[in-house]
N, C-alpha and C positions, 0 to 999 in steps of 0.2 A: 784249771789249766790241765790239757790232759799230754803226759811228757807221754817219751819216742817210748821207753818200755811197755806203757799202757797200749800205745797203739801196735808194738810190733804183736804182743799177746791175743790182743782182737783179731791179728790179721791170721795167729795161728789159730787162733777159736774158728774163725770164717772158714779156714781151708778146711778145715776137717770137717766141720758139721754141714759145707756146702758137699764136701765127698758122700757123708754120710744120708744127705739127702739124695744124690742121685743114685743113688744103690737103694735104699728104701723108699724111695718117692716123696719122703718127708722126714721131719725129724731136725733136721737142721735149727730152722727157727724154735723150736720148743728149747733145745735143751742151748740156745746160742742166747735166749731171753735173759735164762739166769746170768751167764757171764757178763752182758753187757748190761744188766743192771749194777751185779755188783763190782764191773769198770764204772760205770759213767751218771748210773741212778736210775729209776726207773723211767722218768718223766722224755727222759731225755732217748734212752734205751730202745725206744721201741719205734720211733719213727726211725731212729738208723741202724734199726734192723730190718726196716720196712726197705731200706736201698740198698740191703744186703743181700734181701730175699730177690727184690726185682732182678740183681745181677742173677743170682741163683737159679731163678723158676729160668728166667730168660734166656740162660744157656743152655738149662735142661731140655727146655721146648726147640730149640734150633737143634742140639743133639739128637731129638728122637720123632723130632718135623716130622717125618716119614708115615708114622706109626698112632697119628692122632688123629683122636677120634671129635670132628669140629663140630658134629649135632650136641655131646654132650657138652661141650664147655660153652655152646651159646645157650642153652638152656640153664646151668649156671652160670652165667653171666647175668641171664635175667633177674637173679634173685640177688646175686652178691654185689655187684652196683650199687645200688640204691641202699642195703644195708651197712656195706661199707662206709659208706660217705656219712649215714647219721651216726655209726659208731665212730668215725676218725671226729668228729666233729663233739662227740660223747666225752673223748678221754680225757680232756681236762678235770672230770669234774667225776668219773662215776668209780665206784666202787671197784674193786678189783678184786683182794682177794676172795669172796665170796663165790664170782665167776671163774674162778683160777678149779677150785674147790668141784666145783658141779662139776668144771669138764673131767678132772680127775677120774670122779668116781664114773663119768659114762666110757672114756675110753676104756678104763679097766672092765665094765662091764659089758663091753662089747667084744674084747676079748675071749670072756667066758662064755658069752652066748654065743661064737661061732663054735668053739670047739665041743659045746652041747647040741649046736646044728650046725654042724659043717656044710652044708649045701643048703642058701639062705637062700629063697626065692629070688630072682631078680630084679632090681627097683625095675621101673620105667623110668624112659626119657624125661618126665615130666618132676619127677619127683628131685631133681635136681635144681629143681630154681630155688624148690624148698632149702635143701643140705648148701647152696648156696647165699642164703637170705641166711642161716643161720650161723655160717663161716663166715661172712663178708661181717657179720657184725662181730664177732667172738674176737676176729685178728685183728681190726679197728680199736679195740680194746686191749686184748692180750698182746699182741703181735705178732703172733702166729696160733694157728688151730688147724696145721694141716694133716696131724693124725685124725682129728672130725671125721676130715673128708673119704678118708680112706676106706674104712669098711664097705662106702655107698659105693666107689668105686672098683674094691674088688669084688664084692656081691654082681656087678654088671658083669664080671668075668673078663677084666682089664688086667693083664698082667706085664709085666717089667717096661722093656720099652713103650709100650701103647699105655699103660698104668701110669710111668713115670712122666712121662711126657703130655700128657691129656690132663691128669690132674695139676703138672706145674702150671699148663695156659691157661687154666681153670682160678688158679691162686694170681700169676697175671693181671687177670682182670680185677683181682680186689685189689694189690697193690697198687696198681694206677690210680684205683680210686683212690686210696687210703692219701697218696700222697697229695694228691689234690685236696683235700681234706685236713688232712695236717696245715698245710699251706695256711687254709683259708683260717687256721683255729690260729695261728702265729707259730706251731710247735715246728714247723720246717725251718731254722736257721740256718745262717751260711754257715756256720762251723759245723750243722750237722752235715749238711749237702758234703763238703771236705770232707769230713772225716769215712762217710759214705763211700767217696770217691776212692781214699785211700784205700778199702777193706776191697772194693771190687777184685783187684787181678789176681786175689790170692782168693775167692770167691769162684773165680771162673777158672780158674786151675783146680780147686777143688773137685770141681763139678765134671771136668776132664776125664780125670782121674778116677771117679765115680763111675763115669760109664764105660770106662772099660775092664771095671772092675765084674760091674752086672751084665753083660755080654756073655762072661764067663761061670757065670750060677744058673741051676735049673727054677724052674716054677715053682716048683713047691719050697727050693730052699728060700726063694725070694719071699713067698707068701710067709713064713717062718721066720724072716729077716721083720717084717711088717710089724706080724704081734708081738714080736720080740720089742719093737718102737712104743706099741702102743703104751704097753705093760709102763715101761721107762718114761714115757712120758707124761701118762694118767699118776703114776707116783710122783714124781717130781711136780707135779701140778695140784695133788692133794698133799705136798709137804709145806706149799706156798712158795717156790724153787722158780 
C-alpha cells in the first residue's frame, strides 16, 4: 500500500529530476531510478518511471519543437523500437545489476575521452539507429539510459535547445515502445498507470522550470552541465544506485 507521504516524496523526486532533465537533456530518469525503487521496489519502479519519463521527454519536445532535429530521431527510432520492445518484454526475467555496472563504467569513460579529445569526429546520420538499438534495449531494462545517448549527440554538435529537445523525441519513441511492452509482459497495472498519473503535473512543472532555466546558460556552460551528469550518473550506476 503505498500512503499520501510516499507519493507526495515521488512527486517531489519527479519535479526536480524532470527540471534537472530539461537543463541537461537527461539525468532525470537515472538518478529518479534509485528513489523509486527504494519507494516502491525495483520490479515495480521502472515501468512508473517509464510514465514519468513519457510526461517528461513529452514536454521537453513540445518546449523545444522549434529546434528539432527530425532526420535524427527517425534514424533512432529505427534502432530503439524494435529493441525496446524485446527489452520491455526482457525485464521480468534478466539480470540487472551486472548491466547497471557496464553502463557505469562507459559513461565515466566517455567522459574521460572527451576531455583527452575534445573535438570528437562527428557520428553520421546513420550511426544512430545503432546508439538507438542499444538505448532502446538498456532503458527496457534499466529504465532510463539517457546519459548513453548524449555524447552521440553532442559529438553531432547538438546543443541546448536543438540537444534537449531532439534527444527527448528520440527517448519518446522508446517509451512508447517500452510501454506497449510492459503491457503485454503483465508489469503495466492499474495502480501503476495512477500512481503515473499522479507524478505527471509536478513532472511537467518541472520540466517548465528547466527550460527557463537553460535559456539563460551559455554552450559551453551547458556542455559542462552534461559531463557533470555523466560523471553522477556512471557512479551511481557502478554503486548498484
Amino acid at each position: 500500500m503505498i500512503t499520501l507521504p510516499v507519493l507526495l516524496a515521488a512527486c517531489a523526486a519527479a519535479f526536480a529530476l524532470a527540471l534537472l532533465s530539461a537543463v541537461a537533456g537527461f539525468g532525470g530518469g537515472v538518478l529518479l531510478l534509485p528513489v523509486f525503487t527504494a519507494l516502491f521496489g525495483l520490479r515495480f519502479a521502472v515501468p512508473m518511471l517509464t510514465l514519468t519519463q513519457l510526461a517528461s521527454n513529452g514536454s521537453r519536445v513540445w518546449l523545444n519543437r522549434h529546434d528539432l532535429d527530425r532526420r535524427l530521431i527517425g534514424w533512432f527510432a529505427l534502432g530503439a523500437v524494435p529493441s525496446a520492445l524485446a527489452g520491455g518484454l526482457l525485464l521480468a526475467h534478466a539480470p540487472l545489476a551486472p548491466l547497471k555496472r557496464v553502463l557505469g563504467v562507459f559513461l565515466i569513460g566517455v567522459v574521460i575521452w572527451r576531455r583527452v579529445n575534445p573535438h570528437p569526429r562527428k557520428p553520421g546520420d546513420h550511426a544512430f539507429t545503432g546508439v538507438g538499438a542499444a538505448s532502446g534495449l538498456g532503458s527496457a531494462l534499466l529504465g532510463s539510459v539517457g546519459p548513453l545517448t548524449a555524447p552521440f549527440f553532442l559529438a553531432y554538435g547538438l546543443t541546448r535547445a536543438a540537444y534537449i529537445g531532439t534527444e527527448a523525441a528520440a527517448a519518446l519513441t522508446m517509451h512508447l515502445t517500452k510501454l506497449a511492452a510492459y503491457g503485454a509482459g503483465d508489469l503495466l497495472t492499474a495502480k501503476i498507470l495512477l500512481y503515473g498519473a499522479a507524478l505527471t503535473p509536478a513532472t511537467l512543472a518541472g520540466a517548465w522550470t528547466g527550460k527557463k532555466i537553460v535559456n539563460r546558460i551559455s554552450d559551453r556552460l551547458f556542455v559542462h552541465l552534461v559531463e557533470a551528469g555523466l560523471l553522477t550518473a556512471g557512479t551511481l550506476f557502478l554503486l548498484g544506485l
